[in-house]
N, C-alpha and C positions, 0 to 999 in steps of 0.2 A: 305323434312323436317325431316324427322324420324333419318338423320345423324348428327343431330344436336345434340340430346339428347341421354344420357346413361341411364341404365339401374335404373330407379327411384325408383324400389325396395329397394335399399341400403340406401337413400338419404332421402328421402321424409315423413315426420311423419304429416299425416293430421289433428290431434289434434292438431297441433305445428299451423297452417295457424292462423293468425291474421291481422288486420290492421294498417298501419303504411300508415304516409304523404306518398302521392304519389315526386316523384322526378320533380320540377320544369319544367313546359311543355318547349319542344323545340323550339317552334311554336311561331313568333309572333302575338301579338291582328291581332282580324279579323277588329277592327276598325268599326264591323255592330254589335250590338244587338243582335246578336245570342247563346241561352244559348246551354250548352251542352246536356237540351233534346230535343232541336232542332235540333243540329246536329246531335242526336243520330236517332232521327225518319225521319232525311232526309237520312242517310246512309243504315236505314233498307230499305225506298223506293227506293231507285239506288239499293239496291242487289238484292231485288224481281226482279226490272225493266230489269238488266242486267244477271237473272237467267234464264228470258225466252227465248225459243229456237228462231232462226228467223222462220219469217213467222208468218202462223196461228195455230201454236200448241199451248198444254196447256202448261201451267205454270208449267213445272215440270225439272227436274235434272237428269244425268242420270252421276254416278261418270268415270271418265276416266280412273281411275284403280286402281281397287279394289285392287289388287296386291297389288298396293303402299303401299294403306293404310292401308291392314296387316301388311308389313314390318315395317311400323312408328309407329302400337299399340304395335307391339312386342316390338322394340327397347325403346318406354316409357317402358316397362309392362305391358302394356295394355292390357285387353282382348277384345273382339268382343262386340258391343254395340248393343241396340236395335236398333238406328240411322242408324251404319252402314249397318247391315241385312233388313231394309227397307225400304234402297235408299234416294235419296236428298232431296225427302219433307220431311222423319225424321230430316232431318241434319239442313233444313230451319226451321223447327217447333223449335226445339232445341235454334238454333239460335234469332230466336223471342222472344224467352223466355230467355233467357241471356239480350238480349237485353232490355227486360221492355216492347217490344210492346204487347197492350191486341190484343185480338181474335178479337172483333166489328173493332180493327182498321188495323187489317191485312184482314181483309175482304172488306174493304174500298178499300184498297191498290189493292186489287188485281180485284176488278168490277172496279175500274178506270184506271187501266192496260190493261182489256179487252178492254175497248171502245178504248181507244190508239190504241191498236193492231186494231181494227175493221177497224180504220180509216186509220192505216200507216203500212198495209201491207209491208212485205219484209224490212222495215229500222232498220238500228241497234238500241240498245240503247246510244252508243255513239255519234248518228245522232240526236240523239231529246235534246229538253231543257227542262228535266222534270219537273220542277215547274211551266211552260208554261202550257202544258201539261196537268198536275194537275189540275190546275185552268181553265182552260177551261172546261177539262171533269166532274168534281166532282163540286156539288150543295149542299146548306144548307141545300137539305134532307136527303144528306148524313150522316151528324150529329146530333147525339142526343140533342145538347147542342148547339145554336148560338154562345155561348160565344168560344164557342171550333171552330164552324166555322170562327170564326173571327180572332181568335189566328193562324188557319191554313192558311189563307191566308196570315196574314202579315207576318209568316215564311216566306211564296215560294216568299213574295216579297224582303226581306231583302237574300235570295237566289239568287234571279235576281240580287239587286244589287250589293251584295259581287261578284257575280262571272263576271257580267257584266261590269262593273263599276269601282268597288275598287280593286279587285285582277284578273282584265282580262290577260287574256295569253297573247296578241298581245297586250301593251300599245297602249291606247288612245292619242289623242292629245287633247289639251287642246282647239280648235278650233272646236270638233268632234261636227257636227250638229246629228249625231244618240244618239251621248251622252248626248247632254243638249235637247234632247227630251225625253230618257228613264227617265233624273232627273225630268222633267216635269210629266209625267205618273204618277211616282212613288210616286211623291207629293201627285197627288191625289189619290191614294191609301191607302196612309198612313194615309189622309184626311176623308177616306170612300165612296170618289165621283166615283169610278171606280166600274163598271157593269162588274162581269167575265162570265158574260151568255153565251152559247156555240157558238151563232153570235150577241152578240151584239156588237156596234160601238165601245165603248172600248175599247172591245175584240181585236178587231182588228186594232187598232193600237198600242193595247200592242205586239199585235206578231209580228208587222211590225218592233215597234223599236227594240224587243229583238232579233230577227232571222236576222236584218242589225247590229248589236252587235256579236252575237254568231258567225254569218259565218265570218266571218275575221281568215284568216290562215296565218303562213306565209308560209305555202305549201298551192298554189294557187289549184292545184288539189284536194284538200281533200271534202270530203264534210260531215266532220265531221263538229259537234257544240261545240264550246268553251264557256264554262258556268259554267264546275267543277273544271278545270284542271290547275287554279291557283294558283301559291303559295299565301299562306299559306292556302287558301281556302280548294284546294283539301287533302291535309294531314288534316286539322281539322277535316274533316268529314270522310281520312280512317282512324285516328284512332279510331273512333267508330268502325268501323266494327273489327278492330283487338282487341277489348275488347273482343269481342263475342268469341276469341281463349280461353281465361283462365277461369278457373272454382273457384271463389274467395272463396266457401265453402271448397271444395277440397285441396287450398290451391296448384294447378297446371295447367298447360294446359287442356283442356276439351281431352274425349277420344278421339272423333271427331276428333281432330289437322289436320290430311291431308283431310279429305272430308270437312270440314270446310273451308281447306287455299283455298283450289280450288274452293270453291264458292265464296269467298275471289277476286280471279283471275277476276273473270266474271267483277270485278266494273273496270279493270286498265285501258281501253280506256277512259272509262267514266270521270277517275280522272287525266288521262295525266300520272301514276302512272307507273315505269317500274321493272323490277329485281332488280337493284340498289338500287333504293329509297323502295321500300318495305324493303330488306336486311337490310337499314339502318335505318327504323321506325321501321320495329319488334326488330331490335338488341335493341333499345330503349325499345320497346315496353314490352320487355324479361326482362330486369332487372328492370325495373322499376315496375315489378308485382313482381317480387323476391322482390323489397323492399316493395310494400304493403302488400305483403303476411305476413309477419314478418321474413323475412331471413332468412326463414326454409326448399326452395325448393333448391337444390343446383342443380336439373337437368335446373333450367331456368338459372342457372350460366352458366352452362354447355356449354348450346345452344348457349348463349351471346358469351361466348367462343370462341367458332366455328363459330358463323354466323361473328362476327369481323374479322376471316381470308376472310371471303369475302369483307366486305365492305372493308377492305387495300388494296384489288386485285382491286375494284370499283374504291375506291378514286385516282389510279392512273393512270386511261384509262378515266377519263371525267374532263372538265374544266364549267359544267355546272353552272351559279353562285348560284340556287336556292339549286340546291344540295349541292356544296359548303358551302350555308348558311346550310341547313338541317345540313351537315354533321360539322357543328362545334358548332353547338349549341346541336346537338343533344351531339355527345362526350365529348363536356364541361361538358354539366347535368350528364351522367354516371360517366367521371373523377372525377368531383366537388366530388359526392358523396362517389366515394370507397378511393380519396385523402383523403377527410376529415375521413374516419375510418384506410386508412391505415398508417398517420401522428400520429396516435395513435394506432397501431394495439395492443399494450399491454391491453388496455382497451376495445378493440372490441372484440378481440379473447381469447377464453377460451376451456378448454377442450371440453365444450361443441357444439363447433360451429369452432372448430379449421381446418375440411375437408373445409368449405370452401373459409379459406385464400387462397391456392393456385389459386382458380378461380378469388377472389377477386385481386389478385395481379396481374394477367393474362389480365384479364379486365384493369383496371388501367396501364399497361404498355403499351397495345395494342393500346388503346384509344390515349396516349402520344405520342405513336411512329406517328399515323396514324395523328396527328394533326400538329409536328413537321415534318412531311413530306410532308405534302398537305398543310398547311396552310402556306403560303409565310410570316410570322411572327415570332417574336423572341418571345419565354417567358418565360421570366427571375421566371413567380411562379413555370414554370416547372423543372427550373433545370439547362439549358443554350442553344445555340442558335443552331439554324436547322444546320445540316453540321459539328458540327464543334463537340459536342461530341459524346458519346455513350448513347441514350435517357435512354435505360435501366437500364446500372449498373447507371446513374446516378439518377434515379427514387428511385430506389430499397436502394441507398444509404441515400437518402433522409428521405424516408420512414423511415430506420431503425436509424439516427442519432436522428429524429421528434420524434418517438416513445420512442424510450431509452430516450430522455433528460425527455418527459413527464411523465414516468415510475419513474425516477428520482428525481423528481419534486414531484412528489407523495409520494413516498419514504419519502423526506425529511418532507413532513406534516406532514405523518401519525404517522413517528416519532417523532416529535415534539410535536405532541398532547398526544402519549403516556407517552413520557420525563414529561411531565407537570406533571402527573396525578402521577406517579412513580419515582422520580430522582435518579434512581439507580447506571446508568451507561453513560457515557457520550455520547451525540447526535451522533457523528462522528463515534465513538467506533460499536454504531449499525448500522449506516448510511453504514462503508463501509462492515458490515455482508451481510447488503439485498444487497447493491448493488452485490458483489459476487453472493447472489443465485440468481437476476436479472441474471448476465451473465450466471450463471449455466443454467437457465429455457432459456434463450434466445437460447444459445446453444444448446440446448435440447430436444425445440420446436418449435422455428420459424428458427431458420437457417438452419435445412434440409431442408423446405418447400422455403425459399428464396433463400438456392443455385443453385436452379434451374434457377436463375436470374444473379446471381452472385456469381465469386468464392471464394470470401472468407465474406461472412455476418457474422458469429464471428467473426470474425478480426474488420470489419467496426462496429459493435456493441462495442466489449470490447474497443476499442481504444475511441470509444465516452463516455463512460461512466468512462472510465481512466480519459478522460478532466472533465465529469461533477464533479467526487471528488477532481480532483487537485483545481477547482476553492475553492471552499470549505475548503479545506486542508490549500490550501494557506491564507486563512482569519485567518483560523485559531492557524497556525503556525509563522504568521504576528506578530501576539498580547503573543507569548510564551515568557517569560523572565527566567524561571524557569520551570525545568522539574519534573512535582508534579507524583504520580503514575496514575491520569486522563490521563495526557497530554502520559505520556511514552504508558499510553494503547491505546490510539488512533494511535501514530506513531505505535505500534508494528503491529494495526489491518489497515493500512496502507501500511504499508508495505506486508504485508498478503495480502492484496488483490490487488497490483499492481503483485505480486507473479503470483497470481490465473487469473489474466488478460492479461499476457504476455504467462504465459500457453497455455491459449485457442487460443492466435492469433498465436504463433507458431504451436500448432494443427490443429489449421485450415488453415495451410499452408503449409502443409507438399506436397501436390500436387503443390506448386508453387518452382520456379527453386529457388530465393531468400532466399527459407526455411520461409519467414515472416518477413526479417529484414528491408523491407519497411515499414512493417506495422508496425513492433516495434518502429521505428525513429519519427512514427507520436505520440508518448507515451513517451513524454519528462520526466525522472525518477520524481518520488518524490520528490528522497534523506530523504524518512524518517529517513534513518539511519544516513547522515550527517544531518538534524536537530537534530536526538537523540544523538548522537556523539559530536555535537555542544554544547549542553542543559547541558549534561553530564561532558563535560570539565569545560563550566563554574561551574558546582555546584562544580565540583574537586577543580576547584580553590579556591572557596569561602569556602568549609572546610577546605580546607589547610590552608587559610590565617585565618580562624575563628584559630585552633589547634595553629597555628603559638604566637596566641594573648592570647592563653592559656596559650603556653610552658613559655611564657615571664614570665606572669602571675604567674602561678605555681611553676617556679623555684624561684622568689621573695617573694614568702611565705613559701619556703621549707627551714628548719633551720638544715638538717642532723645531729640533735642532737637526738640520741637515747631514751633519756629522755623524749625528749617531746610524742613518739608516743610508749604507751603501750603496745600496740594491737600485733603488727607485727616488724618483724626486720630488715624492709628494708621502704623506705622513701613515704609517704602516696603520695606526687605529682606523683609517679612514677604510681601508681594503680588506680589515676585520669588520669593522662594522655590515659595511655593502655586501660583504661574503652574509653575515647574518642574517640580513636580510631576504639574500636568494633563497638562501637554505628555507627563510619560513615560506615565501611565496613553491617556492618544489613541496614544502610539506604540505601547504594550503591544496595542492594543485592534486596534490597525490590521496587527499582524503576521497578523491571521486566520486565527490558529492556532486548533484544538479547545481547548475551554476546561478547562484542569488546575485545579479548587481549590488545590493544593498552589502553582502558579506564582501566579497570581492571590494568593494568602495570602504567597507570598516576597518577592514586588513590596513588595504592602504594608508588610508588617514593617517590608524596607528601608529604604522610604522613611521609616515611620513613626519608626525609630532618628534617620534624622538631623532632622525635625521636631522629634522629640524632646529633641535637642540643642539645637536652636536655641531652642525652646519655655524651657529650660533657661539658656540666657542671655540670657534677656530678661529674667527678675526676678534676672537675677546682680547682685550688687556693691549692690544695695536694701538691703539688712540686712532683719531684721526683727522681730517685735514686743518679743522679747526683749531685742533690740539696742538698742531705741530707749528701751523701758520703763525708768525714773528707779531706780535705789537706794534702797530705804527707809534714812531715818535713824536714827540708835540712837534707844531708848527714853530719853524727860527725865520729869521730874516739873516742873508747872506752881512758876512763884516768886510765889506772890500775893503782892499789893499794888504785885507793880514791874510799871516800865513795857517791853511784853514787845520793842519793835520802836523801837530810836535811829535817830535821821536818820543817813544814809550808813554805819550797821550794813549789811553783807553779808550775802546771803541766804544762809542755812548748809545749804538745799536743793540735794542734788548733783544738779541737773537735767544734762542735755547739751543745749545750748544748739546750734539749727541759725539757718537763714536764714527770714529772713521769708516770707511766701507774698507771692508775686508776683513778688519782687526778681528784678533781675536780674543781681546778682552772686550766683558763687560758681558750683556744679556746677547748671546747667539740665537735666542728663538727669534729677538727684535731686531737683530740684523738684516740688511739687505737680502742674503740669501737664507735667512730665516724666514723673514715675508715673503721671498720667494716662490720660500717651500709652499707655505701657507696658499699664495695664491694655485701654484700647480695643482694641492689637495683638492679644494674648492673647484677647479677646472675637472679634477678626477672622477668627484662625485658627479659634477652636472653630466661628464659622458655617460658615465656608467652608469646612470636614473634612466639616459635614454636605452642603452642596451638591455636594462630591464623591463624596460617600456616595450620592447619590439617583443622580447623574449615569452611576455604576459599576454602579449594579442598573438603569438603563436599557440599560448598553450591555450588559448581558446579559443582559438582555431581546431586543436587537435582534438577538443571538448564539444565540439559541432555546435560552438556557439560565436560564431565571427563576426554576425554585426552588433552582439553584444559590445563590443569595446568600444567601440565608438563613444556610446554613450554611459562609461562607467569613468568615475575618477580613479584614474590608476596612472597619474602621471605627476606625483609628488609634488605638487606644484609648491606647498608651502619649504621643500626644499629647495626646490630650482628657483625659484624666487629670489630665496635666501641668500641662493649658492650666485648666483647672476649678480645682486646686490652687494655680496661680500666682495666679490673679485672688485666690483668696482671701487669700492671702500677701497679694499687692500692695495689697490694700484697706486691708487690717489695718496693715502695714508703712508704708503713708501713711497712714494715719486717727490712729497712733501717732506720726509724724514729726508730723506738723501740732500735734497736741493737747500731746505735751510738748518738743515742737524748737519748732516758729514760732509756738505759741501760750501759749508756757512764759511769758512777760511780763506778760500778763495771765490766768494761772492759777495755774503754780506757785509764780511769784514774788510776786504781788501776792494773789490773794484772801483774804480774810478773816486779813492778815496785821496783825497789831496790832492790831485790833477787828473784828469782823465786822460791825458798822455801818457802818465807815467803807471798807470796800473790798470791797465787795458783787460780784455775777453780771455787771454790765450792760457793763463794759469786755468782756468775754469774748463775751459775745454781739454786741457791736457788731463784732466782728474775723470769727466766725464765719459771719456772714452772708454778706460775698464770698466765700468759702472757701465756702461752698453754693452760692452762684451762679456759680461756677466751676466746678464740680463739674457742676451742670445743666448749664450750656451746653458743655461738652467731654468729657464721659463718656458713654460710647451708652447710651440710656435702658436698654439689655437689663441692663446693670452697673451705673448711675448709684447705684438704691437701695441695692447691694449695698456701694459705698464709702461712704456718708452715712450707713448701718445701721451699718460700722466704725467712723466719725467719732463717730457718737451713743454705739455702747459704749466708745468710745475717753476720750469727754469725761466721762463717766456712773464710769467710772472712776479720771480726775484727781479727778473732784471726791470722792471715796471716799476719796482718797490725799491730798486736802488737808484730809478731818476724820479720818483716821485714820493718817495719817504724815506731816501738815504740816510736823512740825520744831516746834522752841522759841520759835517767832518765831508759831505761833500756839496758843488758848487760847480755850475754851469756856465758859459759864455754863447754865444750863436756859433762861432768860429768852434765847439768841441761837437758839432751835429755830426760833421764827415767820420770824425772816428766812432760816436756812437752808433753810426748807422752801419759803419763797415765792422763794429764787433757783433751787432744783433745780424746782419747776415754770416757771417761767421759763426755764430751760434746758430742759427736756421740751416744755415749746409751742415752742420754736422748731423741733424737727424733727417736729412734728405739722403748724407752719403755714408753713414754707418753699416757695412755688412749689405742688408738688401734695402737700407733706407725705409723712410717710412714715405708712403706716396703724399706726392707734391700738394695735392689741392686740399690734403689732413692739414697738414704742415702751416700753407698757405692760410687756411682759415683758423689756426691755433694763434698764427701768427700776426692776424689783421688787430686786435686791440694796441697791439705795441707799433704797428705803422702809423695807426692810427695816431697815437699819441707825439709821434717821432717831429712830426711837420712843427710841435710847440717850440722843439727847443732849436730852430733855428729863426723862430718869429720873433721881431724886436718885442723890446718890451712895450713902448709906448699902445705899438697893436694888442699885446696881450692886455696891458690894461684897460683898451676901450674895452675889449672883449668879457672881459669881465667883467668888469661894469652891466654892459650890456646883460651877459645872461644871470647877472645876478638883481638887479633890476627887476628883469621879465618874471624871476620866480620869486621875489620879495618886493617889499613895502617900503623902502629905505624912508630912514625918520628923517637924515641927515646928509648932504652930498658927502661928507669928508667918512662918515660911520658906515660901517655896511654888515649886517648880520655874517654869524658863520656858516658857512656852509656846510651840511654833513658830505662824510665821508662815503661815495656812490658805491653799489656795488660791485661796478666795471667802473673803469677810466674811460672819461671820453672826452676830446676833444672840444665838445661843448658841454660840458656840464663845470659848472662856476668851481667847484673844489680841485680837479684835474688844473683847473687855470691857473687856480691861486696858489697850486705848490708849483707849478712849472716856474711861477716871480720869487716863489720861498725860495727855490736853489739857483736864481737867477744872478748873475756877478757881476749886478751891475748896478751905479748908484740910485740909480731913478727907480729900480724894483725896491730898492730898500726904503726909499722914503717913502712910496705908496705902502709899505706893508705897516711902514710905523705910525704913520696915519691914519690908516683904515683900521687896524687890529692891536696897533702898538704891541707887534710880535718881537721877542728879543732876540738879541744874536747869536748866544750861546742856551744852552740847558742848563 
């Protein structure tokens, strides 16, 4: 016995012993009236009975080795008792006393033993039928109490009958004439008519039918008495005697254990009881005082433990059916119990009682294995069927899927009830926290203790507790239309802990060849991130299209009339818009979702489409340079000697005539400082795209995601594009509105028309000037030079178009070079010295096509004409010396290109250009 248990110093706290329900007997009803301090005071008489030596010795014990039973007190702890130091009557005394019997009635016991002895020399006690016995030898003056002697007999008769009758070893036949005599007898016993006098007539036919009963073997040789040794009978009564092993104040086995088991031994003829079936009611017998104790001794785990390796070694070498029975009812009762704690072992085990899971699980596998082995049964509560799995990992799986979902389950109360009381933060959001430290604690402290069972119990735990949030998740993510910052913070702590859950099963698999990717497969993803990615597009959508109903909106209210807004000098829908947009990129930023490039780049887009738009009709309905650029007039030949310009003669220049600068009639958005405005706007946007731009790689920065930006589109580019392109347009588009619409009076219509003495640069310049200092003071200095550089090639270009497509109304000499060239530097100084000027080498190379052209109109004609010839020649075929093709119209003037020549002789005043022109083209005078 002593190899059973471990060293119970470590273990054992006897303050801790309490009571608790004992575990469901294994034992079916005896079917007789027998309470258990009946059977308790029939078992102490069979062990006195079976303590006595044969023959005519006294009543005494003599231990078989002492040895032993040091070795079993060491191995508890134990030290030396007064019992053991002074032999088997301390150990029977002991035993007495555990057991409830008083001193008058072990005295009883033991003068009606002698007379036994007196009369049945040399016979075992497994040869007598001691309730026979009893009642023969022992008289009502035995007893103090009649009542007690009455009570005593109809025990030893309801003893006859259970063991004679209801639970005999050799079944009865229903025909048995020994049998429907002993019911006879016993009637009248029950009745009071039966005399147990030591020869009276009774007497003696009660022995006749009990000892034609008793001797019935089916070993013919025996001459043993069958009267205990039926099931259920005989286990009812040794488990009284194995009570007498534990010490229930103590809270563990008595010190006694081996001088005890061995007086123990003395009853197994008696009860038909062998190695086996002992092994298998102490193994019962062991845990079922561990759980009345209050589950405080781990050394009767221990034993339980160890004595289970025998009874599997047992249950596979006998096909007995009573043991069979014993051993499936008994294992059921053990299973039943450490199932039902370890189907929740979250709630059984705790720090403080955490050493003895391992035993409990030990027990509980053991118990399963030896039932699915031995028992010719399938069961389906165990797990699956005899043969066909692995009992263990499939227990152990059991356990840990049972426990986690309940753990679980729990979980989600506790939170709920808390959620009521404080709604701070959303159920799920805390739900999947604990579950994390659930797998944390799980991992931390029940899965070392379970891999002893199985190789990977975190794996089989995080995987089941992955399924119990996905159920959850999925309700939850069912019913999402809108991803509000609740919702984004549940998927974020969702995804966090599928994170922290595929962690632990690939750590806990690192010893398997797979790495875990079994175990992973059984953890179907989330996809928090495509729900949030999902959630996320749509709300993109819906501010896009909300911006989209804006832009409409806004530009239908916007009147680009400077006028109307005091404030600022670019257009008020422009600064709602750009507000709208921050506002989505703050709400984008604040749903605190993980950061997608993909979402972050679809935002932008979006938004960027409809800026884009907007961006788009803001230089709408402007015209532009094309639109505004004058028609060249046909080709004339000069009429020398007339006079070329009559009073109230119409100007035959088909200019398009707009509104003054300044006025204020007509369309004010399409005024100077209406395009103004325009341009500012356009300049507003492009700043403020970049301040969102800086503002965007801050906020994630603040998202811990910094060298994300780099490579996301979040730099509106189809507006800055737009907005870069439009200023240029709008520069160009009013620098050409001004120069031939509102300054067409004094350029295209008047300069140098009828003499170029007499209607010179200075009106032109006198007009341009406000129109520069309008410019300055209401164009953001970022743009200002940008329209005044258009102004200057805009004007730089009239003036090219009024010596080189003036029309008939004007007319050249070489002697009019000096004032042409001193009005085009007088128009060049005034945008070198307006305000801060525009720098010289801009200026300079706006101004090189018009130097370039300047050197013609003091070149004779005769040179012009070779000239022409010349490069009109090199680029055609001429059919005819006197004929010469026309030249188109270049897209620059230049010096040497044949068309720039041939108007320099069209405005030429002299007779020799006129004949070549009428000759070659036979061009006329007039239109």
């Amino acid at each position: 016995m002593a190899r059973l248990f471990r060293d119970s110093s470590r273990s054992r706290d006897p303050a801790a012993a309490t009571t608790a329900p004992p575990l469901p007997s294994p034992l079916p009803d005896l079917g007789v009236a027998l309470s258990a301090a009946d059977l308790r005071a029939t078992a102490y008489e069979l062990l006195v009975a079976a303590s006595r030596a044969t023959g005519a010795k006294p009543l005494t014990y003599i231990p078989q080795s002492v040895t032993a039973a040091a070795k079993m007190k060491g191995a508890f702890g134990l030290g030396s008792s007064p019992s053991s130091n002074g032999g088997t009557a301390a150990v029977l005394e002991l035993v007495r006393a555990r057991m409830g019997v008083t001193e008058p009635t072990d005295a009883r016991i033991r003068r009606a033993l002698l007379r036994v002895a007196a009369g049945q020399l040399g016979r075992h006690a497994e040869s007598m039928v001691w309730p026979l016995e009893f009642l023969q030898k022992c008289k009502a003056s035995d007893f103090l109490d009649p009542l007690e002697y009455e009570a005593w007999q109809t025990r030893n008769f309801k003893l006859l009958e259970a063991g004679l009758l209801v639970h005999p070893i050799v079944p009865l036949k229903k025909s048995s004439i020994s049998a429907k005599r002993m019911r006879q007898i016993l009637h009248e016993a029950y009745d009071g008519k039966l005399e147990t006098g030591r020869n009276s007539e009774s007497m003696i036919r009660l022995r006749t039918a009990v000892m034609s009963l008793a001797c019935r073997s089916l070993d013919e040789t025996s001459d043993e008495c069958h009267w205990a040794d039926g099931f259920p009978l005989n286990l009812h009564i040794y488990k009284m005697l194995l009570e007498a092993c534990f010490d229930v104040q103590e809270g563990s086995v008595v010190q006694e254990i081996d001088e005890t088991m061995e007086l123990l031994k003395k009853t197994w003829p008696i009860f038909g009881v062998n190695q086996m079936l002992h092994n298998l009611y102490f193994t019962w017998a062991l845990f079922n005082h561990f759980v009345m104790l209050g589950q405080a001794n781990n050394d009767l785990l221990c034993a339980t433990e160890n004595l289970l390796v025998e009874v599997a070694k047992d249950a596979k070498i006998t096909k007995d059916p009573d043991y069979c029975d014993v051993l499936g009812s008994s294992l059921s009762s053990i299973m039943g119990w450490t199932e039902k704690r370890l189907l929740v072992y979250h709630e059984t085990f705790n720090t403080g009682n955490i050493y003895s899971l391992q035993y409990i699980v030990s027990i509980g596998i053991s118990t399963a294995k030896i039932l699915v082995e031995t028992q010719d049964i399938s069961y389906e509560y165990h797990g699956g069927v005899k043969g066909d799995i692995d009992v263990v990992r499939s227990r152990i799986e059991t356990y840990i899927r049972s426990s986690l979902r309940s753990a679980f389950a729990q979980t989600m109360e506790e939170g709920a009830s808390k959620l009521s009381s404080r709604n701070r933060r959303p159920a799920l959001s805390i739900l999947a926290k604990k579950t994390s430290d659930l797998a944390i604690k799980e991992k931390n402290v029940y899965s070392p203790i379970l891999k002893k069972w199985h190789p990977l119990p975190a794996g089989v735990a995080v995987a089941t507790l992955h399924a119990c949030f996905e159920n959850e998740l999925k309700q939850f993510t069912a019913g999402l239309t809108e991803l509000t910052p609740d919702a984004a913070q549940v998927l974020k702590a969702a995804d966090k802990l599928e994170k922290d859950l595929i962690h632990i099963a690939i750590e806990d698999s690192m010893d398997i060849a797979d790495g875990g990717k079994s175990l992973v497969k059984q953890m179907p993803p989330y996809e928090a991130g495509t729900v949030m990615a999902n959630l996320v597009k749509a709300w993109i959508k819906e501010q896009v299209d909300k911006l989209k109903g804006c832009t409409d909106q806004k530009l239908e209210q916007e009147t680009w009339n400077p006028k109307d807004n005091n404030r600022d000098s670019f257009a008020p829908s422009s600064v709602e818009m750009l507000q709208l947009i921050e506002e989505t990129f703050d709400a984008f930023f604040e749903l605190s979702i993980p950061m997608h490039t993909t979402l972050l780049s679809d935002l932008t887009a979006g938004l960027d489409k409809c800026l884009h738009y907007y961006v788009s009709k803001v230089k709408y309905g402007c015209g532009t340079q094309s639109t505004v650029f004058p028609q060249l007039p046909h080709l004339t030949r000069c009429d020398v000697g007339s006079k070329l310009f009559k009073k109230n003669e119409k100007q035959q220049f088909p200019v398009k005539q707009g509104s003054q600068v300044g006025s204020t009639t007509g369309n004010e958005a399409s005024s100077l400082p209406g395009l103004c405005f325009r341009i500012n706007t356009l300049h507003f946007i492009q700043n403020e795209l970049e301040n969102l731009h800086m503002k965007t790689k801050a906020c994630l920065r603040n998202a811990a995601q910094p060298d994300v930006a780099g490579g996301l589109n979040i730099n509106f580019e189809l507006s800055q594009a737009a907005c870069q392109e439009g200023i240029r347009q709008l520069c160009e588009t009013t620098a050409y509105m001004v120069i031939f619409n509102d300054l067409s009076h004094v350029l295209m219509d008047t300069l140098y028309v009828g003499s170029p003495a007499s209607n010179r640069i200075l009106p032109l310049l006198k007009e341009l000037g406000p129109i520069l200092r309008l410019v300055s003071s209401t164009v953001h200095s970022k743009v200002r030079n940008r329209l005044i550089t258009a102004l200057m090639k805009a004007s730089f270009d009239a003036f090219l178009l009024v010596l080189l497509a003036g029309g008939p109304t004007r007319a050249f000499c070489c002697q009019d070079y000096q004032i042409i060239e001193d009005d085009f530097r007088a128009l060049r100084g005034l945008y070198l010295t307006y305000s801060d000027g525009l720098p010289e080498e801009l200026v300079a190379k706006a101004s090189s096509e018009v130097k370039s052209i300047l050197p013609l109109l003091r070149t004779d004609t005769e040179t012009l004409i070779a000239r022409f010839k010349k490069t009109i020649s090199e680029s055609y075929e001429c059919t005819t010396k006197s004929r010469f093709p026309m030249p188109p119209v270049p897209p620059h003037w230049s010096p040497d290109n044949p068309n720039t020549i041939l108007r320099v002789l069209c405005y030429r005043n002299e007779e020799a250009a006129t004949k070549f022109l009428k000759k070659a083209y036979d061009l006329p005078k007039t239109l």
